[in-house]
N, C-alpha and C positions, 0 to 999 in steps of 0.2 A: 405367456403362452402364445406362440404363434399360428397365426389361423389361416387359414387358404380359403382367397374369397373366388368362390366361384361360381357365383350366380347373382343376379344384379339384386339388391335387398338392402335391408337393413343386417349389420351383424354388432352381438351384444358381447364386449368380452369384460370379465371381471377385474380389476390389477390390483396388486395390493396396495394395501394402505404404510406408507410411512409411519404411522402413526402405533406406536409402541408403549402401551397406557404402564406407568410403574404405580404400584401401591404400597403405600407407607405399610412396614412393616409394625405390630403388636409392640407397643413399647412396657408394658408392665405384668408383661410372666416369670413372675418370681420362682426359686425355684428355692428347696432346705435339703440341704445334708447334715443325717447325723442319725442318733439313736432311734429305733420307732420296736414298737412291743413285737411285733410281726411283719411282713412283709416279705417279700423277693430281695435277697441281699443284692446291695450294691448295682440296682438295676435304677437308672429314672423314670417314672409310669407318672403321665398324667393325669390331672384330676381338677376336678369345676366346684367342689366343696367341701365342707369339711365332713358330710356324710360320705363321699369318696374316702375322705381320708381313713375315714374309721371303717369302711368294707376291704380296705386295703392293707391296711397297716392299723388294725386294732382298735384307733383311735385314744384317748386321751392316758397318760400312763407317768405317775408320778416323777419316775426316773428318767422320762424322757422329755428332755426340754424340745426337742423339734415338736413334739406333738400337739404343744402350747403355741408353740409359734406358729404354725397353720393354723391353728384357731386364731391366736388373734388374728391375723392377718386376715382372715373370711369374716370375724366380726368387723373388720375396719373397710375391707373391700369385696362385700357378698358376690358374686357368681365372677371371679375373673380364675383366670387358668393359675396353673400351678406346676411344679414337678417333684417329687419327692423321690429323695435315695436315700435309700434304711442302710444303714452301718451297725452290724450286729455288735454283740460283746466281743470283747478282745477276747479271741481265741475257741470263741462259739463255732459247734459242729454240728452238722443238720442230722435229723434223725432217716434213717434209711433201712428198706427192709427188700432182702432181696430172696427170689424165687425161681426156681426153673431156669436159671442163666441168668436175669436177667436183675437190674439194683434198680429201684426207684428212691431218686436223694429227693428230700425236700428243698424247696428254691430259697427257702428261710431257716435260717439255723436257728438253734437254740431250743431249749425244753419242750416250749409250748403245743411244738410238733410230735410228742411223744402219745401214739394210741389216738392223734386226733386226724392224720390222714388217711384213709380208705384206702382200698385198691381192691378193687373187686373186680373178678374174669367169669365172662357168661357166655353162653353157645346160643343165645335167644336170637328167634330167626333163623335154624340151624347155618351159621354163618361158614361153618366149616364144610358145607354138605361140598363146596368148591373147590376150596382151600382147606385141606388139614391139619393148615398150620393157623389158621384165621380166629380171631375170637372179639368177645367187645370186649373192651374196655371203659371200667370206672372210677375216676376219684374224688370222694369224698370229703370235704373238710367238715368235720362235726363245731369248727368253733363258731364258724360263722353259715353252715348250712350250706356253704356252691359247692356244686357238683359239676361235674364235666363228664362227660363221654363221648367216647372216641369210638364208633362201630364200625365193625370188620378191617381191622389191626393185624398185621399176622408178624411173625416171628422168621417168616422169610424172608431176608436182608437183602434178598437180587430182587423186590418188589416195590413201588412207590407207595405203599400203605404197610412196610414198615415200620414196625412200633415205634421203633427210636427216632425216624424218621417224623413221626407223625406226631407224638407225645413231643420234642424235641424244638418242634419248628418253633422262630421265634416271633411269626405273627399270631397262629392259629392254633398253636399248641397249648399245653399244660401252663397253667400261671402257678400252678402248683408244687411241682414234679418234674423232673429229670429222670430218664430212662439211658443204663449205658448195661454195657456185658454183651460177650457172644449169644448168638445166636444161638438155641436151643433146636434140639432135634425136630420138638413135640409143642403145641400152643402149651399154655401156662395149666395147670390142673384149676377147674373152676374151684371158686370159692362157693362154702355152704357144703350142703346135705346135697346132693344129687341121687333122685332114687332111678330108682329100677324102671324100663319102661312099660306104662299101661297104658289101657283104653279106657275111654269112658263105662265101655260095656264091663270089661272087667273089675273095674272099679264097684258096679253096682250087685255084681254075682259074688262079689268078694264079700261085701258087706249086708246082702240081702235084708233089707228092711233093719238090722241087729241096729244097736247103740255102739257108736263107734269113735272111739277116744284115742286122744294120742298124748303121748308124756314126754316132756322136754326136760332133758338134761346136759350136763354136759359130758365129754370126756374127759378134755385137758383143759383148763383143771381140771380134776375132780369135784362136782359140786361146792365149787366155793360160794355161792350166792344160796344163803338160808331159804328163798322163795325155791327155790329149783331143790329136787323137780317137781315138776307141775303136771298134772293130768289136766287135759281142756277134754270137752267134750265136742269135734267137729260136726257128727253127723246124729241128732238126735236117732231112737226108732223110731222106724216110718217113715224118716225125712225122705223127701226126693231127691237121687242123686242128680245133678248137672248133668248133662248131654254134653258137653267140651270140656277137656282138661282144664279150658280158662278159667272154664266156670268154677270149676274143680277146687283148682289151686284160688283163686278169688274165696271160697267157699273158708280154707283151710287158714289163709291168712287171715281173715275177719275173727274165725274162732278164736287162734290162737293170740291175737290182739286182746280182742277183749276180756280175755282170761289176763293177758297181761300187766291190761293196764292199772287192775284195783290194788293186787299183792307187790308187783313190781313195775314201780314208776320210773319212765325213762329205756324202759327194752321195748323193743320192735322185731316185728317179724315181716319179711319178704318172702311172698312165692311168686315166682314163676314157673312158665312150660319154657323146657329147654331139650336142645337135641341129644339124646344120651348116646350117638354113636353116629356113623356115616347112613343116608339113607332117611328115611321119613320117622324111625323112631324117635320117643317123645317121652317125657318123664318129668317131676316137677323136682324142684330145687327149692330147697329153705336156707332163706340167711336171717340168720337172729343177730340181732344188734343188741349187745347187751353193757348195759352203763360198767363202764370200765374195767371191761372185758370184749372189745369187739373182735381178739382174735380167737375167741376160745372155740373149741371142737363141740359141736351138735351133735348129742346123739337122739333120739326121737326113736320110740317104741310104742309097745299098744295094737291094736286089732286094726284100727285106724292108717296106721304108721305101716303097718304090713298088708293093706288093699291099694296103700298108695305107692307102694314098693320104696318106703323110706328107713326100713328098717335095715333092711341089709342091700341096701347103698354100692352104688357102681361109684361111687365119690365122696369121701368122707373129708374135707377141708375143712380150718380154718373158715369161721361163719368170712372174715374180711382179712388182707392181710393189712396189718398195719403197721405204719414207719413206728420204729423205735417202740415194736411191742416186747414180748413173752418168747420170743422163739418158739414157739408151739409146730409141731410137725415136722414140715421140710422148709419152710424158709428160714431165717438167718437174717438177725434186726439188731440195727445199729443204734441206740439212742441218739436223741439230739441232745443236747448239751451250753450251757450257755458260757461255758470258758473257764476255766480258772478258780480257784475254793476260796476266800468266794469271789464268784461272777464278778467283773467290773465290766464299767461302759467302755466303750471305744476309745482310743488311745490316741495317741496324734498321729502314728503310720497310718490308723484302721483311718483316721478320716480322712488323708491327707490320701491315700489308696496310692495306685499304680496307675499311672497312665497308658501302659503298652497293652495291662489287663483291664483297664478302663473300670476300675474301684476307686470308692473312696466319691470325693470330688470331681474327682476324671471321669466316673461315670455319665458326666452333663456333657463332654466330648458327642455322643451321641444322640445331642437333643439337637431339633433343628436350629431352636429358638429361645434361648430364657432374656431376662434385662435383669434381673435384680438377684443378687444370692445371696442368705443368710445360712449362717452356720452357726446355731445357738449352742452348739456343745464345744465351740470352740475354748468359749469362758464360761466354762459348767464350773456354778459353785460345789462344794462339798455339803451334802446333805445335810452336817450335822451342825452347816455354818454357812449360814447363806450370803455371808459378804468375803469369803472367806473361796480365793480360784483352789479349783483341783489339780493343783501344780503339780501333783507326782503323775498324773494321766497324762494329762492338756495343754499342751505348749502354743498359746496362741500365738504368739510372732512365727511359729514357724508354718502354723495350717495358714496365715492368714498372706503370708510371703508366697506360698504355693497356689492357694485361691484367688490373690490377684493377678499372675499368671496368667490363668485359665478366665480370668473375667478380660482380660485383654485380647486374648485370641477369640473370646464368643461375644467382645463389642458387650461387654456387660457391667453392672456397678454393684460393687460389692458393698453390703452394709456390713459395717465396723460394728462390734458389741462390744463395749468396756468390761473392762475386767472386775468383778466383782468386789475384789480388795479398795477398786477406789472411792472412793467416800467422804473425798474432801475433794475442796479446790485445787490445794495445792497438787494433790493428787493425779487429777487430772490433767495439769499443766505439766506435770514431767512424764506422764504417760503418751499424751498427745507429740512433745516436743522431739521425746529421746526413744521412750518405752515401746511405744506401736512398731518403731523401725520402718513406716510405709510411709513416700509420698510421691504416690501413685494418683494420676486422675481419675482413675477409673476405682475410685473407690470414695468411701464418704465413714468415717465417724461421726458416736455419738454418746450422749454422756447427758446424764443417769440413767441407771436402771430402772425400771416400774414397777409397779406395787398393783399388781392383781388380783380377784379372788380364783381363789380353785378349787372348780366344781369337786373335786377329792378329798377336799380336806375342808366340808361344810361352807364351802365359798368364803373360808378366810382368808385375810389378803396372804398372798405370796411373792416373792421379788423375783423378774424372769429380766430377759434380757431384751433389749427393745425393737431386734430387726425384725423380728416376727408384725409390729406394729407399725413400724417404719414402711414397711414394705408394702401393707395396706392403705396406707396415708398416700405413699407414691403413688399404687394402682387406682386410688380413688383421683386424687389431680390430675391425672393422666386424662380419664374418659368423662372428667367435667371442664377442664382447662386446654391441657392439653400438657405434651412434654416438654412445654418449651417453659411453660408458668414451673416458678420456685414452690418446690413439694412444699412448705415453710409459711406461716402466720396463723393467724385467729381462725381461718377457716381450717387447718390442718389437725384438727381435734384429734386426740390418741383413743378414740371409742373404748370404751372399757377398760380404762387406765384409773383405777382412785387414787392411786399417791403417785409421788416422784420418788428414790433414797434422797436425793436431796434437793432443796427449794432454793434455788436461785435468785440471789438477787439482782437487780441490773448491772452495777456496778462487775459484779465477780461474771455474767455473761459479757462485760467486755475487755474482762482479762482472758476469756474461751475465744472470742468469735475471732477476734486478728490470729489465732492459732493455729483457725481452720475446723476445730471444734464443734460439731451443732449441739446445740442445747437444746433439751426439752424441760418448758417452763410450765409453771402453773399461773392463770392469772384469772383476777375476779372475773366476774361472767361467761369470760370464753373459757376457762377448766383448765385442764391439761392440752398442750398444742407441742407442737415441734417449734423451734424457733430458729431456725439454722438449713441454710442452703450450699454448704461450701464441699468441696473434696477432697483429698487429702491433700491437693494440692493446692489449697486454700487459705496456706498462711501468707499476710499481708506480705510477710518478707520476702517468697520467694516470685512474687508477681507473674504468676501463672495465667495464661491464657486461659487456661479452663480453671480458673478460681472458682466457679460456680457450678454446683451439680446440674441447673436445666441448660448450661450452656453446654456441658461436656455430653450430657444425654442426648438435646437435639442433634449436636456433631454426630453420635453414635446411632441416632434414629435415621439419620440422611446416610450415612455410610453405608449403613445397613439396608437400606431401600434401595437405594443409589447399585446395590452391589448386584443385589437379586435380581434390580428391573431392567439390568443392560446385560445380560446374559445371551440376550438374544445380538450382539453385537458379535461375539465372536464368530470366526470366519466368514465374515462378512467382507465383499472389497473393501480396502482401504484407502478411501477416495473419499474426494469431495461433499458427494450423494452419500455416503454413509456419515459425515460430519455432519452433515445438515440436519439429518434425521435424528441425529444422536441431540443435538442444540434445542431441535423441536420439542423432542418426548424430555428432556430434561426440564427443557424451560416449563412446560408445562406443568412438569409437576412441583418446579419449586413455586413457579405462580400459585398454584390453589393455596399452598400451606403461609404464604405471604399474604394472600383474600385471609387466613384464616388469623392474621396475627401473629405469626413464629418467629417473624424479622423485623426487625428495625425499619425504619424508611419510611419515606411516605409515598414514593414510586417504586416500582419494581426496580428501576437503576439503583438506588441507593440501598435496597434490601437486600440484595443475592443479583449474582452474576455465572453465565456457562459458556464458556468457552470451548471452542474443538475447532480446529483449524489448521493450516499449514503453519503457521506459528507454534503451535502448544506440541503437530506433530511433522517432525521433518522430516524427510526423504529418509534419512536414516534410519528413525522408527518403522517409516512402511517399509523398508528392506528386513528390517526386524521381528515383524508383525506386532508393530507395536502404535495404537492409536493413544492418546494422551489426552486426556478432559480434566478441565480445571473448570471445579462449583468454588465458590465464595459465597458466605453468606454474614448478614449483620444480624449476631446473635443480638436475640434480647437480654440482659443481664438487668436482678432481682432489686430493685429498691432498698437496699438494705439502710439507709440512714435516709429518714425524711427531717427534712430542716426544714422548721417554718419560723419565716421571721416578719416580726410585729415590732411596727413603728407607729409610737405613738406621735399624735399630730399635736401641738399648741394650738390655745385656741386660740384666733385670729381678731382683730380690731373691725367694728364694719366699719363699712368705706364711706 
């Protein structure tokens, strides 16, 4: 900034600082695609544990190996991040229930959604007194209790507080629900009983001191519930009536509960005050919630029922509308559905998804950040034979040829799950060599499978696949070593692992490891451990630069730091002053992680090097807009054979 000095003084001027701080980027955010009982289809949402997982996606579900695999992985590395994308059943359709113009689809397909999401429209706060097309909006999930609302919503599309608009958005909207259809003339018909409008005073000249009862039934159905109908008693004689409709309706919901709750276990009653027209009229509204019926038609009669003007109703709805109900009245409900007679899991398209529609595995396209991906339904056994792949579903060479792909363009490493059928050595020697079809650096196999218990089936053991544990052994080495130490030895314990399928001898782990193979072994004292640090491109023969998974990760931790922290470089002169600053903030940051141990050396010369200069960038480049920075660094690579050699000494003559 330049300054005009014009009077004799001191003058204080700020300049910037060259100094441009990069931070090492999160190396251990795993992320699983695959089956999960509920959830937002094909979306990745993250989450910091496994009670995340289960308010999200249901949590633990026989048929679904991801849901295992997030657990282990949170018993193996408690509070680290995660990402989860649910892949419904092949050919699962969401249940939807549509009203007034307008469809509300579930974000999750499949049954489970059927009579379990709400949608309920209220005028409370007469929201329309404004807008007469305005209302609130509610939904509901009964499986797991969240609720959401959205107030003063209106159905006029030239508005920024358009329903579709608002329900829709993908920060702040519905995690539930999707909203699509024309625009409607008129706001939505509330849901429930809407009576007739009164006063408090009316209210009390209606019922004069009398006993004043009111009787719940329904319409549509026709009393199918043996409890109904029910007479409650709201206003004993002599009771005092409320001074305020709140009080009112407060008064009538309480009644009408506690009569509820002894005969019929599981229904509920809502009143509110709501605006029954334009202007300061007021009137109360009943919505019954009744166990597997929550779209059924209220009707409410009685002496009671006609001082509250609920008898003959300016609004007789559906108590809620629900996805994938009954069709009751005027809306029109889609079930959800979970695919196919019967249902199967996800298929190799369903996981393998679309990347232009960002499903499947492409879903993670839109994550900023993962390091590690497992795909446990890749080699999903058959239920009815657990060593035994689900070959007519699940073609893992071909999900597994697509995911490494995507682990390449997101700088990420994919964990390899053997395929169930293998069960032997030799087994695994022509799986590794020929069968896998991958050797990719960016990826890592592993062999055998684990023997866990589950919590479902009285915590007897079960066989699952082992990236789910893998992947917590990573994120644990990670935040106690660091990325650059080999996830692999005695310390790399498989928490909550009791068997292997098969127990390793040493011999037969050194017909795996020149293969590129990791083995998880069992051994006295230290238990079950991983014993393998290699990648797929880890066999002795093809002499890989990145033979080692922390050598190929650190590469991937610097690239990936190195990319975000010089952002600030572009359109920047392309000069001298900009090489220097670039040589500064770089050097800098590969010094701290060389203080911390990540390189070789025992000076910073010999550990890592950065260069940016008229060398690395020539005239031609800067004509080009093109500056050119070369890092080297001297990775660390894992100890894998310790030799110790002992010489015995003769004993000697004294002199």
């Amino acid at each position: 900034m330049s300054i005009t000095y014009s009077y004799p003084g001191v003058y204080i001027q700020e300049l910037p600082s060259p100094v441009h701080t990069i931070a090492g980027v999160p190396t251990s955010i795993a992320a699983f695609v695959g089956y999960t009982p509920r959830g937002i289809d094909n979306r990745a949402q993250v989450i910091f544990s496994f009670a995340d997982f289960e308010r999200l996606y249901g949590g633990l579900a026989s048929n679904s190996e991801l849901s295992y695999a997030v657990a282990q992985f949170y018993q193996n590395a408690p509070g680290s991040q995660a990402y989860v994308v649910r892949v419904p059943y092949h050919g699962a359709q969401p249940a939807k229930v549509e009203f007034d113009g307008l469809t509300f689809t579930a974000l999750s397909s499949g049954l489970w959604a059927n009579k379990q999401l709400l949608v309920d429209v209220d005028l409370q706060n007469s929201v329309n007194a404004v807008d007469t097309k305005a209302f609130n909006l509610t939904i509901t999930d009964l499986v797991d209790h969240t609720t959401e609302y959205f107030p003063a919503v209106t159905v006029d599309d030239t508005k920024t507080n358009y329903v579709g608009t608002v329900v829709n958005d993908p920060a702040n909207g519905s995690q539930l629900v999707k909203v699509t259809g024309t625009a409607p003339m008129n706001a939505p018909t509330v849901t429930g009983v809407l009576g007739a409008t009164i006063t408090p005073a009316g209210v009390n000249t209606a019922i004069n001191g009398a006993l004043a009862t009111i009787t719940l039934d329904t319409i549509d159905p026709a009393s199918p519930f043996p409890p109904l109908p029910k007479t409650i008693t709201v206003f004993p004689a002599g009771a005092t009536i409320p001074q305020s409709l709140t009080g009112i309706a407060a008064v009538l919901q309480q009644a009408m509960n506690l009569a509820l709750a002894t005969q019929f276990p599981g229904a509920s009653v809502q009143c509110t005050v709501q605006s029954t027209g334009s202007g300061a009229n007021q009137g109360i509204c009943v919505n019954a919630l009744l166990p597997q019926q929550p779209d059924a038609v209220i009707k409410l009669t009685g002496n009671a029922a006609t001082a509250l003007g609920l008898d003959a109703p300016t609004s007789a709805n559906v108590a809620h509308y629900a996805l994938g109900g009954n069709s009751y009245l005027q809306e029109v409900c889609t079930q959800g559905t979970d695919g196919g007679s019967p249902p199967t899991l996800p298929e190799t398209d369903d996981i393998i998804g679309d990347a232009a529609s960002y499903t499947g595995i492409w879903a993670l396209l839109k994550v900023d950040l993962f390091n590690l991906l497992s795909i446990p339904d890749a080699t999903r056994a058959l239920p009815s034979d657990p060593s035994a792949l689900d070959s007519l579903h699940v073609d893992p060479v071909s999900i597994y040829a697509q995911a490494i792909s995507l682990c390449e363009q997101k700088r990420a490493i994919l964990l390899v799950d053997p395929r169930p059928d293998i069960t032997t050595v030799s087994g695994a020697i022509d799986w590794i060599s020929s069968g896998l079809g991958l050797t990719k650096a960016n990826g890592a196999a592993f062999w055998p499978r684990v023997r866990m218990p589950d919590p479902l089936r009285g915590f007897n053991p079960r066989t699952f696949a082992p990236s789910g544990v893998v992947a917590g052994v990573y994120a644990t080495t990670d935040g106690s070593r660091g990325v650059w130490k080999a996830p692999a030895g005695i310390q790399a314990s498989l928490l909550g692992v009791q068997a292997l399928t098969y127990q390793l001898s040493d011999q037969e782990n050194g017909l795996l490891n020149p293969l590129g193979l990791n083995c998880l072994r069992t051994f006295p004292i230290y238990g079950n451990v991983l014993w393998g640090a290699r990648t797929l491109q880890g066999a002795d023969a093809m002499a890989s630069q990145w033979k080692y998974v922390p050598v190929r990760r650190t590469a991937l931790f610097l690239e990936e730091s190195l990319f975000r922290g010089t952002k600030w470089v572009v359109f920047e002169p392309n000069d001298e002053r900009l090489w220097a600053a670039i040589r500064l903030n770089l050097t800098a940051f590969m010094q701290t992680y060389f203080l911390k141990g990540a390189f070789q050396g025992k000076t910073p010369d010999q550990a890592y090097f950065v260069k940016c200069d008229s060398e690395t960038t020539t005239q031609t480049d800067i004509d080009n807009g093109v500056v050119n920075i070369l890092v080297g660094f001297a990775p660390l690579k894992p100890a894998e054979f310790v030799v110790i050699q002992i010489e015995q000494l003769t004993g000697q003559a004294s002199a």
